[in-house]
C-alpha positions in Angstrom: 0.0 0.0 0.0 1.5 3.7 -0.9 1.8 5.6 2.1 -0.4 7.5 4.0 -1.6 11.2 4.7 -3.7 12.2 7.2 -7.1 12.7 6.2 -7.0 9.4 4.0 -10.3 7.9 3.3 -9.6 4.2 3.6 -11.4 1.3 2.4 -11.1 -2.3 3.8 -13.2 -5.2 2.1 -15.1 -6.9 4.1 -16.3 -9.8 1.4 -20.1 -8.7 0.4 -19.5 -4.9 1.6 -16.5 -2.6 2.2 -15.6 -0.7 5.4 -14.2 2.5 5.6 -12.1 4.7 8.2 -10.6 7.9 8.3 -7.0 7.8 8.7 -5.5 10.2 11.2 -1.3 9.5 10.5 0.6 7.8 13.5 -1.5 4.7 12.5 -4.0 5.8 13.4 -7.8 5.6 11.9 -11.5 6.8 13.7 -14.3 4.9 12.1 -17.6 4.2 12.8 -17.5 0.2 14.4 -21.0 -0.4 13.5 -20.5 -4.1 12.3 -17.1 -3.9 11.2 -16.2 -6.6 13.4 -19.7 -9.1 13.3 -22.9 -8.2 14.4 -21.7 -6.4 17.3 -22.8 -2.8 17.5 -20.4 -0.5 17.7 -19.6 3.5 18.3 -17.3 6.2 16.3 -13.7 5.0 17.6 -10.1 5.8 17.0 -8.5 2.7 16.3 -4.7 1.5 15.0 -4.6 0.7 11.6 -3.6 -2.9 11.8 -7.3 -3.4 14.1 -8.6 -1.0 11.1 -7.6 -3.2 8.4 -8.2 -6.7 10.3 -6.2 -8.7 8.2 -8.1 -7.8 5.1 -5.8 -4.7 3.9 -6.9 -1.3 2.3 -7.0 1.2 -0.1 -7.1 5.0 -0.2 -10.4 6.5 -1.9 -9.6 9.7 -4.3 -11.2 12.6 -4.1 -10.8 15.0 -7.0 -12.7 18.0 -4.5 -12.1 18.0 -0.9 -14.3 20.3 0.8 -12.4 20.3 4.1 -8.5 20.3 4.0 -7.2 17.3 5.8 -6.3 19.1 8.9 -10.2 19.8 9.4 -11.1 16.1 8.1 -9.3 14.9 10.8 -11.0 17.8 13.4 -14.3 16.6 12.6 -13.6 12.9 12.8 -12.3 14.0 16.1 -15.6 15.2 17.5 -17.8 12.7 16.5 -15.7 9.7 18.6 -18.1 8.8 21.0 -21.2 9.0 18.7 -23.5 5.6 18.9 -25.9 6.2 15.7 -25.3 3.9 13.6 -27.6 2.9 11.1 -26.3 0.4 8.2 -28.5 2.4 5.5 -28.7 5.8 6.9 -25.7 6.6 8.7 -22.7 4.0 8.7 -19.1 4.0 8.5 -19.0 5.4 4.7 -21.5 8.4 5.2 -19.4 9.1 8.4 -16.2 9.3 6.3 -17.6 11.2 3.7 -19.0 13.7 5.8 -16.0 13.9 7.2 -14.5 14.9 3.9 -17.0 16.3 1.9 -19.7 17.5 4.6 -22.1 15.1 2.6 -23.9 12.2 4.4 -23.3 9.7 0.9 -22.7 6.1 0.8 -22.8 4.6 -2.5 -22.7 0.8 -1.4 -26.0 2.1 0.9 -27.5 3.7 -1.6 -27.4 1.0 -4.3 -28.4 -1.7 -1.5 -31.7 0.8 -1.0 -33.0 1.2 -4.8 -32.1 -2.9 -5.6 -34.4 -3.1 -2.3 -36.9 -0.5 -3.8 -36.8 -2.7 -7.4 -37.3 -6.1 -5.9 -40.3 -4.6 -4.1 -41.6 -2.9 -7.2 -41.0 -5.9 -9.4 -42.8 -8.4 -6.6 -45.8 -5.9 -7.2 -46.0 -6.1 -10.5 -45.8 -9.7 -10.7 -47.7 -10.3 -8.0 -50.6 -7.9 -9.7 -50.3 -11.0 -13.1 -50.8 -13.7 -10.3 -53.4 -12.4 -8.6 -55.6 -11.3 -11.7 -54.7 -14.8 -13.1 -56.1 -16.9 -10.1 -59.1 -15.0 -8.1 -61.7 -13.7 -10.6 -64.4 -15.9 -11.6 -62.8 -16.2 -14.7 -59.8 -17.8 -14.5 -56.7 -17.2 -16.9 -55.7 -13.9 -18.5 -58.0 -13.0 -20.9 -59.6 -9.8 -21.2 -62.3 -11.0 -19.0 -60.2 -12.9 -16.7 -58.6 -9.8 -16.0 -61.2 -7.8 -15.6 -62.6 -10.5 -12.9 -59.8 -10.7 -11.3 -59.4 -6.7 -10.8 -62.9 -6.6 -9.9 -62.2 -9.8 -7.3 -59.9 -7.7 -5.5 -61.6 -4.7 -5.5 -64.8 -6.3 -3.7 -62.4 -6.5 -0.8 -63.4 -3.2 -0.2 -66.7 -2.8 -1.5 -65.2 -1.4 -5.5 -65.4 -2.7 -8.9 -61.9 -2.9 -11.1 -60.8 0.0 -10.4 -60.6 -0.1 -6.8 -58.4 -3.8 -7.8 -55.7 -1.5 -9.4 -55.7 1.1 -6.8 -55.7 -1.6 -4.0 -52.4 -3.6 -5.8 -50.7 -0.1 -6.8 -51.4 1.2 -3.2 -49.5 -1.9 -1.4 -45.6 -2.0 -3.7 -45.7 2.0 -3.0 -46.5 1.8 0.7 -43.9 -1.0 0.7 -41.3 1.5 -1.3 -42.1 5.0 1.4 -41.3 2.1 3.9 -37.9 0.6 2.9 -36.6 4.3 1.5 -38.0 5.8 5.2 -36.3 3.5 7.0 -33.0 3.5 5.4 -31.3 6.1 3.5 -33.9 8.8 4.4 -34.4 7.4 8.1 -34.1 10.0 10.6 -31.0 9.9 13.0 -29.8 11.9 16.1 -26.1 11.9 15.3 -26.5 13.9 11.8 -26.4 17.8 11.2 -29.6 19.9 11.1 -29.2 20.1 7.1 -29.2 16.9 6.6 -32.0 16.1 8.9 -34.4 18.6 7.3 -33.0 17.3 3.6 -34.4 13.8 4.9 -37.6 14.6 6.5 -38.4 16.3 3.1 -37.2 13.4 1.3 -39.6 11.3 3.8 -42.6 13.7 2.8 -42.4 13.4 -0.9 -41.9 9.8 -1.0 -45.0 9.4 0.2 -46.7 12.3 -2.3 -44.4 9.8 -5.1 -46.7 6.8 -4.1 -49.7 8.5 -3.7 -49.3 10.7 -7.1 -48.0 7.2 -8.9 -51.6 5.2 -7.8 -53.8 8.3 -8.9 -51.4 9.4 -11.7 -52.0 5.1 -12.9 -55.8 5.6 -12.7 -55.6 8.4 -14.7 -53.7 7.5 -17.5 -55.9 4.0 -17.8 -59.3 6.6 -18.3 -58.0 9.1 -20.6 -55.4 6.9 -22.6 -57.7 4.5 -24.0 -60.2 4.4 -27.3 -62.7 4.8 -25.1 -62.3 6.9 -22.3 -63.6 6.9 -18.4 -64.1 4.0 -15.7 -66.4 1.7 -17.6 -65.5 -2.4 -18.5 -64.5 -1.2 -22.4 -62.5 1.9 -20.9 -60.7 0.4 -18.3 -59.8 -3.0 -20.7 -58.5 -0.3 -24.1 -57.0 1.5 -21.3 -54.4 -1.1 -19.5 -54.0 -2.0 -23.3 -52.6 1.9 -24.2 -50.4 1.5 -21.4 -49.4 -1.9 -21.8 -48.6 -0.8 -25.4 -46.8 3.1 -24.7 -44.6 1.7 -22.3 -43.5 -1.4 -23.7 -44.7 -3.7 -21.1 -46.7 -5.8 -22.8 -44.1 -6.6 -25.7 -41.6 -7.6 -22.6 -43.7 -10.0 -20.7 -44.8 -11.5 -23.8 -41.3 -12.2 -24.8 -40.9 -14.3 -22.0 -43.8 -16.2 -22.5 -46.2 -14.4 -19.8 -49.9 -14.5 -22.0 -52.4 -11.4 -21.4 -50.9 -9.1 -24.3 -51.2 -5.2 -24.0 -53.6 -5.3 -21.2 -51.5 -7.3 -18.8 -48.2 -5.5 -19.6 -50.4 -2.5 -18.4 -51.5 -4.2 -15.1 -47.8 -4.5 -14.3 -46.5 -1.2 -15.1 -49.9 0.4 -12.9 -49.2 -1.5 -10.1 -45.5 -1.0 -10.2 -45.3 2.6 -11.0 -46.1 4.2 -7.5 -42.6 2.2 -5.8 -40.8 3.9 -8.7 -42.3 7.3 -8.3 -42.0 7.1 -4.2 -38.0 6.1 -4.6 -37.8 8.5 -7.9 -39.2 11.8 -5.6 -38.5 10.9 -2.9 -34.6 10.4 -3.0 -35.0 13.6 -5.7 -36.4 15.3 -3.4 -33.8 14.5 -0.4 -30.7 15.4 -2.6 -32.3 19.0 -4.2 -32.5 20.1 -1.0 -28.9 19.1 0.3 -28.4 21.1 -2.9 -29.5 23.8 -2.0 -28.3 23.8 1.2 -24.9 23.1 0.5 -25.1 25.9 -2.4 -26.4 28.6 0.4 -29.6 29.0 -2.0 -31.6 27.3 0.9 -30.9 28.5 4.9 -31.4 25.8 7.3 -33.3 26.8 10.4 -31.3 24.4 12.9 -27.4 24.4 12.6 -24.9 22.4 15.0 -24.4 23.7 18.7 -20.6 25.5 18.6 -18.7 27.9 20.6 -18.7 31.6 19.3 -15.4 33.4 20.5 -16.0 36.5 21.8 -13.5 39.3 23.4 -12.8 40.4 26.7 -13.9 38.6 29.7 -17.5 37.3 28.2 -17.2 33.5 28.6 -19.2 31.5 25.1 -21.4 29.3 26.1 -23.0 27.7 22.5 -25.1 28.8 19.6 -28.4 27.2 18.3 -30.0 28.4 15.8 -30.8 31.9 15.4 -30.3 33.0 19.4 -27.1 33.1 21.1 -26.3 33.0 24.9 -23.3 34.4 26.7 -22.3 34.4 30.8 -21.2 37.9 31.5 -19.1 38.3 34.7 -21.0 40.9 36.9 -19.2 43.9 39.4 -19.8 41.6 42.3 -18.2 38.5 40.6 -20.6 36.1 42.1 -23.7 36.4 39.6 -24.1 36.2 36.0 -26.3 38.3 33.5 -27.2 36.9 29.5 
């Protein structure tokens, strides 16, 4: 291995993921434990580089923009040892590093595990949409009219005809899609900066409107995209077909030898389209405003506690947010005025 600098961001496979450390020089690295070493959880530490590596070696991540210079890399590594947040998706040994570097909560290896998560669950729903059309309508199969008694099967459940089948399947992969993205890389977390906190809970809101806009957006494109428009049997059948058709759906499952044609390649791409919309605005979302925040177009309302030097004899106590607090020495020496 070439030889180190302080403020190195290391990387250490680990077999199926990578860990990462900040090295500090004197072989020396602080990293977030989490599950570096097993299952056992673990808190930001300073650790030698040998522990660090555990027999598995490293390598030095480039950077071609560091937004701290390594003197403050290491500072901020510094203050965080202690810290017992981790969350494997939301804030684990990578974000920490990065933010370290860069000021930017990013893990790559988290963020690709989160959208193959947010796939699988869309493509469960869409497949799970052609089973279920297939087996509980009166009509069996998938026809035109088995798939029109199956939709209207499922929505029974709650009282509705067809349509209420598509918003009832569409409703459950987008649900499942705010959950996974909500409880990973936009999960909420103690140990992060007030920037990055309001970034997520933003992210959290709109993947929610993505789910909801990608059920009612579905419905709508079924009544007006069809030869014959509005909720009826024939609109809702030429409907799924248009869609099916414009998006190349029901060409794909066709291919490999799924039966339904136009309209079942539409049932699919309904039912699939809120988890895509919930991940699509919601991560958006998340990373325009970090945008904005990081490019000063966009003031945060909550900033970290830190110490604000200030002359003479007037002791700093912290800053939060907009107000500020100081201990004044009074005459008498024995009382304090803010």
């Amino acid at each position: 291995m070439t030889e180190l600098a302080a403020g190195d961001h290391l990387v250490s496979s680990r077999g199926y993921f990578s860990h990462h450390g900040l090295y500090i020089g004197d072989e020396q690295v602080i990293h977030y434990a989490g599950f570096s070493n097993g299952w056992k959880h673990g808190k930001v530490e300073q650790i030698g580089l040998s522990a660090f590596q555990a027999g598995k070696g490293s390598t030095v991540c480039k950077y071609e923009r560091r937004t701290f210079t390594r003197e403050q890399s290491v500072a901020r590594a510094r203050g965080r040892i202690g810290e017992d947040y981790y969350c494997l998706m939301a804030n684990n040994c990578e974000h920490f590093v990065r933010w370290c570097i860069t000021g930017e909560h990013n893990s790559p290896q988290a963020a690709r595990g989160a959208h193959a998560a947010n796939a699988v669950v869309a493509g469960i729903g869409g497949m799970g949409a052609i089973v279920g059309v297939a087996e509980v309508g009166a009509v069996a199969g998938l026809s035109s009219s088995g798939i029109m008694s199956g939709l209207a099967t499922i929505g029974g459940v709650v009282g509705g005809g067809a349509v209420a089948g598509l918003g009832i399947m569409s409703a459950l992969p987008g649900a499942a899609s705010v959950l996974v993205l909500n409880k990973t890389l936009l999960k909420d977390n103690p140990g992060l900066d007030g920037d990055e906190r309001s970034a997520r809970g933003v992210g959290r809101i709109a993947t929610g409107i993505g789910a909801a806009g990608g059920t009612a957006g579905g419905l709508a494109a079924i009544s007006t995209m069809g030869t014959v428009a509005g909720f009826s049997g024939a609109g809702i059948a030429s409907g799924l077909a248009a869609v099916g058709s414009a998006t190349g759906a029901g060409a794909a499952l066709a291919a490999v030898g799924v039966g339904g044609g136009m309209m079942i390649g539409g049932v699919a791409v309904i039912v699939a389209a809120p988890a895509f919309l919930a991940a699509t605005i919601g991560y958006g979302a998340y990373r325009g405003v970090r945008w904005l925040r990081t490019s000063g177009r966009l003031r945060s309302s909550v900033v970290r506690s830190k110490e604000l030097p200030l002359p003479g004899s007037a002791t700093p106590i912290m800053m939060c947010s907009t107000r500020a607090t100081f201990l004044l020495p009074s005459p008498q020496g024995d009382r304090y005025t803010s």
